[in-house]
Structures are given as structure tokens and as C-alpha cells.
N, C-alpha and C positions, 0 to 999 in steps of 0.2 A: 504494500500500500504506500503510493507517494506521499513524502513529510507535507503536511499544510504548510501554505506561503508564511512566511514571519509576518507580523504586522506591519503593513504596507507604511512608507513614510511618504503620505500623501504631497505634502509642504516640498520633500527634495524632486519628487514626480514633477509638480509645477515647475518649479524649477529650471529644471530639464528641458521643458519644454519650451519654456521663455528663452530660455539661449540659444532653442534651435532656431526657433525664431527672429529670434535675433542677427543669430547669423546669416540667415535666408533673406533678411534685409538688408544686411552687409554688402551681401554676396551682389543683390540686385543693386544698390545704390554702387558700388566700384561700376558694374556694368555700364548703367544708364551714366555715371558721370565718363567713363570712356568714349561710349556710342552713339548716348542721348535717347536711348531706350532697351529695352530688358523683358518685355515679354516674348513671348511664342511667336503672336504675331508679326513682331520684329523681326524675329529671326527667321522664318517665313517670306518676308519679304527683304531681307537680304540688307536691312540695314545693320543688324548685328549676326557675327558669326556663328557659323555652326558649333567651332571652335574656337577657344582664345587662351592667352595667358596675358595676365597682368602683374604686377607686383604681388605677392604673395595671392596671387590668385590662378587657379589653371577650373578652366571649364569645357564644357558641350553641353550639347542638346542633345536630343533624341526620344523623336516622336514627339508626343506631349509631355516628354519629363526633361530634365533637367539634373545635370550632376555639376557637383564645383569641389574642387578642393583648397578652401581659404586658411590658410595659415596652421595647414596641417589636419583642418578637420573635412571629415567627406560631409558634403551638406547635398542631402537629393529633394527632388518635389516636383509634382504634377502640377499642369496647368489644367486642371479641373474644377469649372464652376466657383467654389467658393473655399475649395483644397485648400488653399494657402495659411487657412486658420486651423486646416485640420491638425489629428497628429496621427500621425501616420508610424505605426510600430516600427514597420522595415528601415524607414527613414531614419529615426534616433537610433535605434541599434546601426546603423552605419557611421552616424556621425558618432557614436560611444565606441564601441568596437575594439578602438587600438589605442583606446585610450583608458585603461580600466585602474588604472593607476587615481585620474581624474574624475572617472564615473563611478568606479566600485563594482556596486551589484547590477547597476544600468547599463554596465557593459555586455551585456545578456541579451539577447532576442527573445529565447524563452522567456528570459524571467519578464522581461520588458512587456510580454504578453502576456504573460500569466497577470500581472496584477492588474493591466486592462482590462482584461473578462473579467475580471473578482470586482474593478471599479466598477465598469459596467452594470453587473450585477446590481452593485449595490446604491445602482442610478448615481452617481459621480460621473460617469462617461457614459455618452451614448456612441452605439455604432453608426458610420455614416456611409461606411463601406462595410461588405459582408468581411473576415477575418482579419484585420490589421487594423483600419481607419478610425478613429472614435473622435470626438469633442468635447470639452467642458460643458456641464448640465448648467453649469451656472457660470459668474463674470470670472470666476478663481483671481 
């Protein structure tokens, strides 16, 4: 029988997720001040590359996603409808990953999931996407 989750520390989960955010805005403001724009459709239309590197910054597109690597950390994210506020499980376990030193237990994809479903559950997260995608039930 699997150990139950330790008691979730809801406060470092925020957290978490404000920095990834953060960074996602990082990422997009170095763009748009290089190119003067930063979405899909941008890139689409041929005003910002498919590829690029900047000062501590290396990127691509692909499809509707987007991967960067700023300042050591992997930062991914869909251009899907209102995505950008989501969180998206696979995404912070990418940007945690090789950082577990910095992250601890968030350096996990499981665990990273596992206390998404248990929030879920416990209406703290709803899902917006079927297995990974969830959002704050409230402002956090």
C-alpha cells in the first residue's frame, strides 16, 4: 500500500507557481523588448523567430507551445485561450527538475501531481485540462 502524501505545504505550492510565472513574463518581456512582440501570432507571421538567443536567454516555438531557457531555468507554455494563468504540472516539473537542490520535493513530476489531484480534490485546484492543467479556486 502507497505511504499517504505528507501534509501538502500549500503557501511553498503558491509559490512555485508565482515564479513560474514570473519567469514566463521575463521570458516574454526580453522577447517583445528585442522584436516588439512575443506571441504565436508573431511568430507566425514572421516578425519574431522561430528560434533565438538573447543574453541569458535561448528559445523556440513549436506549434502552439513555446520553450525558453532563461538563466538556467526550462520555462514551457501553450498559447491556449487563457493557458497562460494556468499551471500546468509538466511545465513546473520542467522548470524544477535540475534544480532540486532549489525546489526540494517540487523537483518531482509525481509528487508535483500527486498533491494537484489531493488539491483538486479538496477544491483548492480545479482541473482545466483533463491530467496535468489545474487553477486556483480562489485569488491565492
Amino acid at each position: 500500500m502507497p505511504s499517504p502524501l505528507p501534509s501538502p505545504d500549500l503557501e511553498a505550492f503558491r509559490a512555485l507557481v508565482r515564479r513560474y510565472h514570473t519567469l514566463v513574463h521575463e521570458v516574454i518581456r526580453r522577447i517583445e523588448a528585442q522584436y516588439g512582440a512575443a506571441h504565436i501570432e508573431d511568430v507566425l507571421e514572421d516578425r519574431v523567430p522561430w528560434v533565438g538567443e538573447l543574453p541569458g536567454l535561448t528559445f523556440h516555438f513549436h506549434g502552439l507551445g513555446f520553450t525558453a531557457v532563461l538563466d538556467g531555468y526550462t520555462v514551457k507554455w501553450d498559447w491556449l485561450g487563457d493557458s497562460m494563468n494556468d499551471i500546468n504540472i509538466w511545465a513546473l516539473a520542467q522548470l524544477t527538475q535540475d534544480h532540486e537542490a532549489e525546489f526540494g520535493v517540487w523537483a518531482s513530476y509525481p509528487v508535483l501531481l500527486a498533491y494537484a489531484r489531493r488539491w483538486a480534490e479538496e477544491g483548492v485546484l480545479e482541473a482545466v485540462e483533463a491530467g496535468h492543467t489545474y487553477r486556483f479556486t480562489d485569488d491565492g
